[in-house]
C-alpha positions in Angstrom: 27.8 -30.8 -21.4 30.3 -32.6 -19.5 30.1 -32.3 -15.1 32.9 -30.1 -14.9 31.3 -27.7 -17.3 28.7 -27.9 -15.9 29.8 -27.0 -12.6 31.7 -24.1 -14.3 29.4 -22.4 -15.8 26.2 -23.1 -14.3 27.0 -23.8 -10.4 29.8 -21.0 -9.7 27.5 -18.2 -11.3 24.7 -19.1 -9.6 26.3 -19.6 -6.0 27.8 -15.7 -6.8 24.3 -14.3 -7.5 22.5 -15.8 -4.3 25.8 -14.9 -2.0 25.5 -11.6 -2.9 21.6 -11.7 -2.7 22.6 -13.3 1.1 24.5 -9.8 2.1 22.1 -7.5 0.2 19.3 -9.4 2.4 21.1 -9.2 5.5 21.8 -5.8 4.6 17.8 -5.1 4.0 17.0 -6.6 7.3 19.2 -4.8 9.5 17.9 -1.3 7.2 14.5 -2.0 8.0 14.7 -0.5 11.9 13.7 3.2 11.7 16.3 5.7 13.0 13.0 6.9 15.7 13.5 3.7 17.4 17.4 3.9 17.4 17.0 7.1 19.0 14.8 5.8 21.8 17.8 2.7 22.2 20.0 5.4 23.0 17.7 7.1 24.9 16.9 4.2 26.6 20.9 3.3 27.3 22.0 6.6 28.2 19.1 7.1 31.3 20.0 3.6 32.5 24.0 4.4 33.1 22.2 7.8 34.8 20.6 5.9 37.2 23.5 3.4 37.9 25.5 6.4 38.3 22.8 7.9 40.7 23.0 4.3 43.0 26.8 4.3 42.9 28.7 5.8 45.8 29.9 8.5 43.4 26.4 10.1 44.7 27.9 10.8 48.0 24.6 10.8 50.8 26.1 14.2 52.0 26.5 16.0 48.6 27.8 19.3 48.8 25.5 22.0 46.5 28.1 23.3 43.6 27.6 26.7 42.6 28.4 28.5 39.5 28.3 32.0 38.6 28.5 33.7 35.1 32.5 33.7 33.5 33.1 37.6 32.6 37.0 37.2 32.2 36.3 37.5 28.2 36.8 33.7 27.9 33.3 33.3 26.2 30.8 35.7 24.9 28.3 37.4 27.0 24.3 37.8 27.1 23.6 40.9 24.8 26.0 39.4 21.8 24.5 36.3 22.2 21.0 36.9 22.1 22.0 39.0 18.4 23.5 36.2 17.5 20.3 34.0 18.1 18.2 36.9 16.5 20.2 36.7 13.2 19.7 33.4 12.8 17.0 31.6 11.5 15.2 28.9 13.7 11.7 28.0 15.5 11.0 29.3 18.8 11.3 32.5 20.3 15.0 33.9 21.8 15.2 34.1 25.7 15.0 37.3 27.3 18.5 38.6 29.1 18.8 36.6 32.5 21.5 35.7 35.1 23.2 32.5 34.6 24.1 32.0 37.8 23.1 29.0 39.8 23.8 25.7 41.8 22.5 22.0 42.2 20.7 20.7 39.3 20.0 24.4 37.9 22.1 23.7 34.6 19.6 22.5 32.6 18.0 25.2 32.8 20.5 27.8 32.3 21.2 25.7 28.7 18.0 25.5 27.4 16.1 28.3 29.0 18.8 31.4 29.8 20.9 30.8 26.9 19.8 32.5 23.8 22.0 29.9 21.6 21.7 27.2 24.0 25.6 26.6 23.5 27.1 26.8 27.2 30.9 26.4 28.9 31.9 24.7 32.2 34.7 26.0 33.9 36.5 24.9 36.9 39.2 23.8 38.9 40.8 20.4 39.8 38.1 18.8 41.2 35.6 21.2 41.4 32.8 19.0 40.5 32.6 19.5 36.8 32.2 15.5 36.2 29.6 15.6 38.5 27.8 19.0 37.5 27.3 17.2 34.0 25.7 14.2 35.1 23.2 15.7 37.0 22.5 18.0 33.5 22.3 14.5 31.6 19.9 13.9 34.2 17.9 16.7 34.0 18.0 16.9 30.4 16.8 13.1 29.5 14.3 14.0 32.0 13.1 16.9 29.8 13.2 15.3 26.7 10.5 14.0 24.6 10.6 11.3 21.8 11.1 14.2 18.9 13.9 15.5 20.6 17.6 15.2 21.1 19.4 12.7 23.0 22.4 14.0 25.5 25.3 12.2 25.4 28.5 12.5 27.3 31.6 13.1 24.9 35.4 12.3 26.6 37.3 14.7 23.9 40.0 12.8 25.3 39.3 9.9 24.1 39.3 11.3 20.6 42.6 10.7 18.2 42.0 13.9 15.9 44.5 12.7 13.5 42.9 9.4 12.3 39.3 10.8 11.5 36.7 13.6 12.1 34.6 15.0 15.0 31.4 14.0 13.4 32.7 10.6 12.7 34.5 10.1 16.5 31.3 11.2 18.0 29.1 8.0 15.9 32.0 6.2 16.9 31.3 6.8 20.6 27.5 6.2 20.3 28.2 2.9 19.4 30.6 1.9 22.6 27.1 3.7 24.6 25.0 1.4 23.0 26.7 -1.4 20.5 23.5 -2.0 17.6 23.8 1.8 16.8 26.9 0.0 14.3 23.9 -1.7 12.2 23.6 0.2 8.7 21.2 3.1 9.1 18.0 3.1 6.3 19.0 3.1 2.8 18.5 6.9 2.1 22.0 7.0 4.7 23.6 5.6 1.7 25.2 3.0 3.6 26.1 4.7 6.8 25.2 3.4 10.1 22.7 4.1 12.7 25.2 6.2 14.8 26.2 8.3 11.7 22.6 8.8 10.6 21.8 10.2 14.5 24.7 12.2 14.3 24.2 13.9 10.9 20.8 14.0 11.5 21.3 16.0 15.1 19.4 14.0 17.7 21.8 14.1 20.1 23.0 16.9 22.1 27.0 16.8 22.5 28.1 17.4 26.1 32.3 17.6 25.6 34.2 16.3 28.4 37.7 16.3 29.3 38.8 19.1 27.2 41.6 20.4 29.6 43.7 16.9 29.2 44.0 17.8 25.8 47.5 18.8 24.5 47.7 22.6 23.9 47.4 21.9 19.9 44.3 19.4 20.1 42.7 22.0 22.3 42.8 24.7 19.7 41.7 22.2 17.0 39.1 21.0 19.0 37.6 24.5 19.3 37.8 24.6 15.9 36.1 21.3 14.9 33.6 22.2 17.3 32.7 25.5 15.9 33.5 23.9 12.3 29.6 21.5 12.6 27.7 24.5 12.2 25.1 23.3 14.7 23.7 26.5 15.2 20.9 27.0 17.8 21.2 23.5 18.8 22.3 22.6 22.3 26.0 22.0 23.0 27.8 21.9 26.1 31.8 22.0 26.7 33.3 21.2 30.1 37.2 21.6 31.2 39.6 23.4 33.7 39.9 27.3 33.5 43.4 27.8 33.2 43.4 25.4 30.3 40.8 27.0 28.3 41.7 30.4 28.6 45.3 29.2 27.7 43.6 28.0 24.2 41.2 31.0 23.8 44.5 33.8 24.3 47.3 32.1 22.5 49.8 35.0 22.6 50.2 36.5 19.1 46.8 35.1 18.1 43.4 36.3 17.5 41.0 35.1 20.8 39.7 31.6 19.6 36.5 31.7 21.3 33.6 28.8 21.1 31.3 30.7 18.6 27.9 31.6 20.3 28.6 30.0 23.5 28.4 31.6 27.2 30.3 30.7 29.9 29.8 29.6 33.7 32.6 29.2 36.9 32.1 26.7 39.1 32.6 29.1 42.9 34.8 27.8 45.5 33.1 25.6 48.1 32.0 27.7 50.7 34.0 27.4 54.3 30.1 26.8 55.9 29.4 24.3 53.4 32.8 22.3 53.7 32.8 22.5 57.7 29.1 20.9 57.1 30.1 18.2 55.0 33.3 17.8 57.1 30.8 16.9 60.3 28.1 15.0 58.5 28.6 11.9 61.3 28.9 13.8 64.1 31.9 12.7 66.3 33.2 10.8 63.6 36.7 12.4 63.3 39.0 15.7 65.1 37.5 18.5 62.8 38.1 21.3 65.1 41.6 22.6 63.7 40.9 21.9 61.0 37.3 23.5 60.6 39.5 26.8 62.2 41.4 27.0 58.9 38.8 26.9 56.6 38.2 30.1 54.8 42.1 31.6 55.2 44.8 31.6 52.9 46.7 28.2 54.5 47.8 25.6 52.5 44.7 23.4 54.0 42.4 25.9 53.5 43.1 26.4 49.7 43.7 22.7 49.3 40.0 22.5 50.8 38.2 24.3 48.2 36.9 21.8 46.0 34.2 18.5 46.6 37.1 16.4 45.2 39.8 17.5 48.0 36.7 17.6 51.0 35.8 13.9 49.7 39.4 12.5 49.5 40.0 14.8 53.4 36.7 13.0 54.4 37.9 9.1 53.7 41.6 9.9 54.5 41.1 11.3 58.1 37.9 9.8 59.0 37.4 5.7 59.7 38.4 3.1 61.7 42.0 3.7 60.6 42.3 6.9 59.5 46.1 8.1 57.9 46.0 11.1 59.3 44.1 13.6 61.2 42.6 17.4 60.6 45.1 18.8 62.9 47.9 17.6 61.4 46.8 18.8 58.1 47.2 22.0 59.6 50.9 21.7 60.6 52.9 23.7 57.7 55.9 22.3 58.7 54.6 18.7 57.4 52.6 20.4 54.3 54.1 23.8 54.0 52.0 24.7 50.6 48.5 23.4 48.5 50.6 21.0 46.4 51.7 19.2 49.6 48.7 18.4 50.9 46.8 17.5 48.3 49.6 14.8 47.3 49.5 13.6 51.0 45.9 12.9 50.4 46.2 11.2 46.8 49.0 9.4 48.5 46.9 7.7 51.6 43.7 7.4 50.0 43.8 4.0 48.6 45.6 2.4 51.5 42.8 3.8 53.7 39.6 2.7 52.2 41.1 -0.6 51.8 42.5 -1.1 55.2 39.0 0.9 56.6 37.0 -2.2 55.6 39.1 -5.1 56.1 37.7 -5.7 59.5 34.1 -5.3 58.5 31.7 -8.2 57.5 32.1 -6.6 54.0 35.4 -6.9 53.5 37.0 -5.9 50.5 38.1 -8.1 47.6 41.8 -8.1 48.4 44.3 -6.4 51.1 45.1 -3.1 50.8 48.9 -3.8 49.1 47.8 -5.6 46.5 44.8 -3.4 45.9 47.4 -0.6 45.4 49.8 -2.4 43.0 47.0 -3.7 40.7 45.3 -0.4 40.4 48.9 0.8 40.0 49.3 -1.2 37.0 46.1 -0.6 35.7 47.0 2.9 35.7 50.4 2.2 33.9 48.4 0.1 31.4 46.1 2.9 30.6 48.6 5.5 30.5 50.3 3.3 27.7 46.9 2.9 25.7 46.8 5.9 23.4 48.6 8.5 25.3 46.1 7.4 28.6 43.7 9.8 27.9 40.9 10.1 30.3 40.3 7.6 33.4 38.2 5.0 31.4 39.2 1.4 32.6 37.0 -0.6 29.6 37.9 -4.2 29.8 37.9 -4.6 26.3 41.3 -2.7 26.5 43.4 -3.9 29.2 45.4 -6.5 26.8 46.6 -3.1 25.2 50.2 -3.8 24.5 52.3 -0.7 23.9 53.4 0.3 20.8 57.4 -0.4 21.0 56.8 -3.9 22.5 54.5 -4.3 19.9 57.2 -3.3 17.2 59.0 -6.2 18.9 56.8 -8.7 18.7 56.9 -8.4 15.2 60.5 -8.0 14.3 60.6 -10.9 16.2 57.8 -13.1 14.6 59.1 -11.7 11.3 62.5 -13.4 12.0 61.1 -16.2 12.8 59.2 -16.6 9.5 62.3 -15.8 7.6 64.2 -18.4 8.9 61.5 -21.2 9.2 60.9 -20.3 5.4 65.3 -20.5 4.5 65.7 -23.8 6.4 62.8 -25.6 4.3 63.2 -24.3 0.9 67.1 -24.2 1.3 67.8 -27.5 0.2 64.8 -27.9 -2.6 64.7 -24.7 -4.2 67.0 -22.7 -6.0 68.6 -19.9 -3.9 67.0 -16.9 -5.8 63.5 -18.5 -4.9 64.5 -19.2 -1.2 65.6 -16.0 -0.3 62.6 -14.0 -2.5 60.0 -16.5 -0.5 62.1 -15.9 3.3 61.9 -11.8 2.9 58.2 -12.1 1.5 57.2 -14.2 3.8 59.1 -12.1 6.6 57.4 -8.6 5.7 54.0 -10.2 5.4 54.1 -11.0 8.8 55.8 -7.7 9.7 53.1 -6.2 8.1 50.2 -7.8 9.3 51.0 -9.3 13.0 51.2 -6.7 16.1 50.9 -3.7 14.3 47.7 -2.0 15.6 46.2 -2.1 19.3 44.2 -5.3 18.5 40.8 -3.1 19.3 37.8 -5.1 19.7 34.4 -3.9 20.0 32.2 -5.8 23.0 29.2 -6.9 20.7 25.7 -6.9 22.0 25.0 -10.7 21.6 23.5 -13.1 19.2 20.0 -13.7 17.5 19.2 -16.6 15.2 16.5 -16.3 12.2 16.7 -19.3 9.8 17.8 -18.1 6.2 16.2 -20.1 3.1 19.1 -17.5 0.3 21.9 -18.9 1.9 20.6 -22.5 2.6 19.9 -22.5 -1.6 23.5 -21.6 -1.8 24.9 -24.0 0.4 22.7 -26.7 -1.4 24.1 -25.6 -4.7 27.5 -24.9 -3.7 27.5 -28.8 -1.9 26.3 -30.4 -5.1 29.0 -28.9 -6.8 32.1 -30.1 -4.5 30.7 -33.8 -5.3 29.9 -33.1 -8.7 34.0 -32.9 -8.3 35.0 -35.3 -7.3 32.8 -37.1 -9.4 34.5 -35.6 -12.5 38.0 -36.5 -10.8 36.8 -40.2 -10.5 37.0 -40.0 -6.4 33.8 -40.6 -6.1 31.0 -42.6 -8.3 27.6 -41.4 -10.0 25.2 -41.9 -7.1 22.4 -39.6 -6.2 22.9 -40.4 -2.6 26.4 -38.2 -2.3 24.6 -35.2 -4.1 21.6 -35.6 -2.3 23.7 -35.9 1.2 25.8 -33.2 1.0 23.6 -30.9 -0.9 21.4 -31.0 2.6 23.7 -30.5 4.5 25.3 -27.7 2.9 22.2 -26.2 2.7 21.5 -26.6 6.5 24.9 -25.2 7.4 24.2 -22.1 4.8 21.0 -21.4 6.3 22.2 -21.7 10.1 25.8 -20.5 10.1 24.5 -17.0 8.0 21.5 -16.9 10.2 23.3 -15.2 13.1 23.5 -11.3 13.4 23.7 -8.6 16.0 21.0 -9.1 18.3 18.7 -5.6 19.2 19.5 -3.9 22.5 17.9 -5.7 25.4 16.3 -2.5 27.4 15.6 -4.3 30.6 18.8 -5.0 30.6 21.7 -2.2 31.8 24.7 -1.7 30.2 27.0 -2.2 32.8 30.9 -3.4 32.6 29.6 -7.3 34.0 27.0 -7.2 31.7 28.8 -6.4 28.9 31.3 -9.0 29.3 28.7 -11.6 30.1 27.0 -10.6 26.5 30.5 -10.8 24.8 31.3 -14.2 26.0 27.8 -15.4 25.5 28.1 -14.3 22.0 32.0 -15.7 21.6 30.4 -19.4 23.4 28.1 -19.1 20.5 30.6 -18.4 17.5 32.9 -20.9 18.8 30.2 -23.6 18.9 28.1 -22.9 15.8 31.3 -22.9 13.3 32.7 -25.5 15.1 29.4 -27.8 14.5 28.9 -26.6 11.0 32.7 -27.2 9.9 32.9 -30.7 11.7 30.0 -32.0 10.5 30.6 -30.6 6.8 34.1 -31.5 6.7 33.0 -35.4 8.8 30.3 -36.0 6.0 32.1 -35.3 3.0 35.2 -37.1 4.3 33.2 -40.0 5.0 31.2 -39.6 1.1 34.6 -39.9 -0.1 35.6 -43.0 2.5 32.6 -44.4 1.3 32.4 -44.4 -2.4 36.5 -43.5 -3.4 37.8 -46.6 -1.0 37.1 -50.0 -1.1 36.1 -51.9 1.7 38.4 -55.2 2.2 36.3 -58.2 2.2 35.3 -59.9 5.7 35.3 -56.1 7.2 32.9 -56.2 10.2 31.5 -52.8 11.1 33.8 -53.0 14.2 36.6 -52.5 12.1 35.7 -49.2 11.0 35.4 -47.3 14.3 39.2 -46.0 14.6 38.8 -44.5 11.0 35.5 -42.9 11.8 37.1 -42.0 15.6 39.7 -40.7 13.3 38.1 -39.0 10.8 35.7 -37.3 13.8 38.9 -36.1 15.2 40.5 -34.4 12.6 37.4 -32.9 11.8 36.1 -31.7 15.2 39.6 -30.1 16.1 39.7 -28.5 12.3 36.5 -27.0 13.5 37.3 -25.9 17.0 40.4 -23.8 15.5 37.9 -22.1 12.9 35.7 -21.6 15.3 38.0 -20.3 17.9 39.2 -18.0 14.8 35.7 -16.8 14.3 35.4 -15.9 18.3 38.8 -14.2 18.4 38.0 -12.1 15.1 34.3 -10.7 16.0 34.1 -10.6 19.9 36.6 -8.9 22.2 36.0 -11.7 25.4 38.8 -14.1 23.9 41.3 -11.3 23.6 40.3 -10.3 26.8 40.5 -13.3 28.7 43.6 -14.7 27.3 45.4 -11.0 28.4 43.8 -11.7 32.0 45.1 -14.9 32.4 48.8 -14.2 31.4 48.4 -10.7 33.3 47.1 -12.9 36.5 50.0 -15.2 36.3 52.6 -12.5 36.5 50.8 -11.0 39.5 49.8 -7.9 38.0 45.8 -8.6 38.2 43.9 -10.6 40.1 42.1 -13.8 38.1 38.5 -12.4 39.3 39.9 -9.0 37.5 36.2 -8.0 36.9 35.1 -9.0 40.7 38.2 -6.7 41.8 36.6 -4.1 39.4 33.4 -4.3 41.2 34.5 -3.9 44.7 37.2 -0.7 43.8 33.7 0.5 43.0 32.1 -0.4 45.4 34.6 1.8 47.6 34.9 4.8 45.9 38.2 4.4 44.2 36.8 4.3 41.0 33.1 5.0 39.4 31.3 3.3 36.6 30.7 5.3 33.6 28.1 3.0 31.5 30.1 -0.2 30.3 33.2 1.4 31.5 34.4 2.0 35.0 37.3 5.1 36.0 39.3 6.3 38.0 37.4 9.0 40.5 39.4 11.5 39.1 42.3 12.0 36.7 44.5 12.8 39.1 44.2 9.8 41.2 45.0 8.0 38.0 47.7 9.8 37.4 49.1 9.9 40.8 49.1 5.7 40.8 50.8 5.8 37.4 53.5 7.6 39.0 
């Protein structure tokens, strides 16, 4: 059998059977994890960005009790039909006995699992009424709770979910996986190929608490219900959270049947009470003019009704307080300046940035920037995230800010699409016929039209990198480096030498077994999940990409270059070795860059660092966002201007965001 047929038929089968046995393997070993362990992962995750939460200054040191009593405006359904409902359905346990489901503080876990017969629950409230923060202390108290055979809360943004391109059930795995990034590994193989977040969510160990409802468009909302009441988790705890007006707009559509959240009940969050505010109002003392202010609270003003809610007392309390405070409590009161609610609570958005930021700029910890350009780069951080997707929610995820907006990104590639077209006419013009040139210029042009700038560019932040050697794909790489000189042998490049075979063969097989040795490392649970850890993982892992495919590809591509220097090109006589450093320096060069761009392909494609730091830079140089952008991040924080929600940080509250978008 000649080498060529030999290559043929023996080498390509065999380097297909042992690539494939390489994925099934990698496959097996990421399978071999049970689901019990990636339950206690997210477990794990989710009570770490608790506590971080707990230590931010979102926990204010003066936090003001919120109170809820039971909803009977027919929005939800009450006790007696409830409990029926729980009676008629099969399921361990016994059903809870009638109770009031009124409360405050950290009572909520509680009313769900306890004083609900279905354990399915609503939160209503106002702007600002402390819904956000109501649900982190029932996270709280429910991981707390918990044991290792039960479900794992998790906080689901409904709007962050794009009912049109897939499912509840699969939007809610997809949002385990930004809470903790290994849940993406392929689940055991009875999951028929579906990944760990999938498996926990089919399987129910988690307990879904829905935020965000109410900035859901009037259409979603109704869909949402229906979804929702569409999983047919019966008796297991679910908890949906959004403003009143909103949801009672959804449940009594005129000309519609009530669309109700089947089995759930329903709780108000109350009014802060005028004691309570004037309290929280006076927590330092002397520290600011409260007294006309205090006066109003509890009448129908436009202060007083602005006044209501822990968001407006919080944004009152940093606006009017301070070193250099924008305003004071008695002028809050003057109707003539804020004649209704709406008036005040804008002047409060409106001087709330400008004031923490100017409050500490004469302190030892001064803040990361002046308060001017704080305000315009949080400005155009809200643009930006008003742009991504419709701007739902207040998440500010780094791995998104290089969004670029649907009709610049139609630009982009009419514009690259041109480009190709005419590149492609002007070389094929004058050595092709013109049938050929013009079928290759529109191909060409609607491939890239096609394929460039189409989508957001979404990358997921990966968890970093582990190494375990890997003897299947080292066998292929030695079979698969035997065949390239086998070849060239058969071309008559090279000569019949064992050396070549032997060299390349060992290095293939090195490369094989080190380049396909790399895979998702497990969660690190000493480690928090925080927006600078998360970004320091991601660029470890891009470093790491960008170097081992750059090694492997210079060093396969410099030794089979030189193999074919060596054996394909004669050496002139009286050659001293001197002579052949600028072809080696040459050779080294061509190779080592050929491997930096695959390896700065390989970074770009599976991390979402590159992305990001490339947007950063070009952002930064326009003067939209400072270089440190995660350092300015930090220290909006830091301030109260926005919170951190795991690897995400937010605006404190929609309507901040929405007020800086303009």
């Amino acid at each position: 059998m000649e080498s060529a047929d030999f290559a043929t038929v023996f080498l390509a089968p065999v380097a297909l059977a042992s690539l494939a046995l390489v994925v099934q393997a990698k496959k097996d070993s990421a399978q071999s994890q049970p689901l019990s362990e990636a339950v206690e992962i997210l477990a794990t995750r989710i009570r770490q960005q608790s506590a971080s939460a707990d230590s931010s200054v979102w926990s204010d040191p003066f936090p003001i009790s919120i109170a809820w009593e039971q909803e009977l405006g027919a929005l939800t359904e009450d006790l007696p039909a409830l409990r029926r409902r729980a009676l008629s359905r099969p399921g361990p346990g016994t059903v809870a006995e009638l109770q009031s489901i009124d409360g405050a503080g950290t009572e909520l876990a509680t009313v769900l699992l306890d004083k609900v017969p279905t354990k399915r629950l609503v939160l209503l409230g106002g702007v600002g009424a402390g819904k956000t923060v109501l649900l982190e202390r029932l996270v709280e108290a429910l991981l707390h709770r918990r044991t290792p055979a039960e479900p794992v809360p998790v906080r689901l943004p409904l709007n962050r979910w794009h009912a049109s391109t897939m499912g509840l059930e699969e939007w809610m795995a997809s949002r385990l996986v930004l809470e903790e990034p290994t849940l993406a590994q392929p689940a055991p193989a009875p999951f028929g190929g579906k990944s760990r977040a999938q498996a926990l969510v089919e399987l129910r160990r988690i307990i879904p608490v829905f935020d965000s409802f109410d900035e859901l468009s009037a259409a979603a909302r109704k869909h949402a219900i229906q979804q929702i009441n569409g999983l047919g988790w019966s008796n297991h705890p679910l908890v949906l959270t959004g403003r009143t007006d909103e949801y009672a707009e959804t449940v009594r559509r005129a000309g519609e049947e009530p669309l109700l959240l089947e089995g759930a009940a329903g709780v108000v969050i109350k009014p802060v009470d005028p004691d309570q505010a004037e309290a929280y109002l006076r927590q330092k003392g002397q520290d600011g003019d409260w007294g006309a202010l205090v006066a109003e609270l509890g009448s129908g003003s436009p202060v007083a009704l602005a006044l209501r809610t822990p968001l407006m007392l919080f944004l009152c309390r940093s606006v009017c307080a301070g070193p250099y405070p924008a305003t004071t409590g008695g002028e809050l009161c003057e109707t003539t300046l804020f004649p209704d609610e709406a008036a005040v609570r804008r002047h409060l958005f409106d001087s709330f940035v400008r004031t923490v930021y100017r409050g500490r700029e004469g302190n030892a910890s001064r803040p990361f920037c002046d308060a001017g350009r704080a305000e315009r780069y949080l400005r155009f951080l809200a643009r930006q995230h008003r742009n991504f997707q419709g701007g739902a929610g207040t998440e500010l995820s780094w791995w998104t800010m290089h969004h670029i907006p649907a009709h610049v990104r139609r630009r982009i590639s009419w514009t690259l699409a041109g480009l190709a077209s005419l590149y492609t006419f002007v070389i094929l013009r004058s050595t092709a016929p013109l049938s050929l040139t013009i079928f290759c210029t529109l191909f060409l042009g609607f491939m890239v039209k096609t394929s460039m700038f189409t989508g957001p560019m979404l990358r997921t932040p990966s968890s970093g990198l582990r190494w375990r050697w890997r003897w299947i794909p080292a066998g292929v790489g030695a079979l698969m480096g035997a065949a390239m000189v086998d070849v060239q042998v058969q071309e008559g490049e090279i000569a019949r030498a064992p050396v070549p075979y032997l060299a390349l063969a060992a290095l293939f097989a090195v490369v094989g077994g080190a380049a396909f040795g790399w895979g998702p490392r497990e969660a690190d649970l000493e480690e928090p999940l925080t927006p600078g850890s998360l970004v320091h993982r991601d660029r470890r892992t891009f470093v790491g990409l960008v170097a081992t495919w750059t090694a492997s590809v210079t060093a396969v591509f410099a030794l089979f270059m030189t193999l074919v220097v060596a054996y394909a090109v004669p050496v002139p006589e009286g050659a001293h070795l001197i002579d052949l450093v600028p072809p080696i320096l040459a050779t080294l060069a061509f190779t080592s860059g050929l491997g930096l761009i695959v390896g700065l392909v390989m970074g770009f494609k599976d991390t979402a660092w590159g992305v990001y730091a490339v947007s950063r830079c070009c952002y930064a140089l326009l003067g939209r966002v400072p270089f440190r952008l995660m350092a300015f991040l930090d220290d909006a924080h830091r301030l109260g201007v926005l919170r951190q929600s795991g690897a995400s940080y937010e605006f404190r509250h929609v309507e901040l965001e929405r007020h800086l978008a303009g």
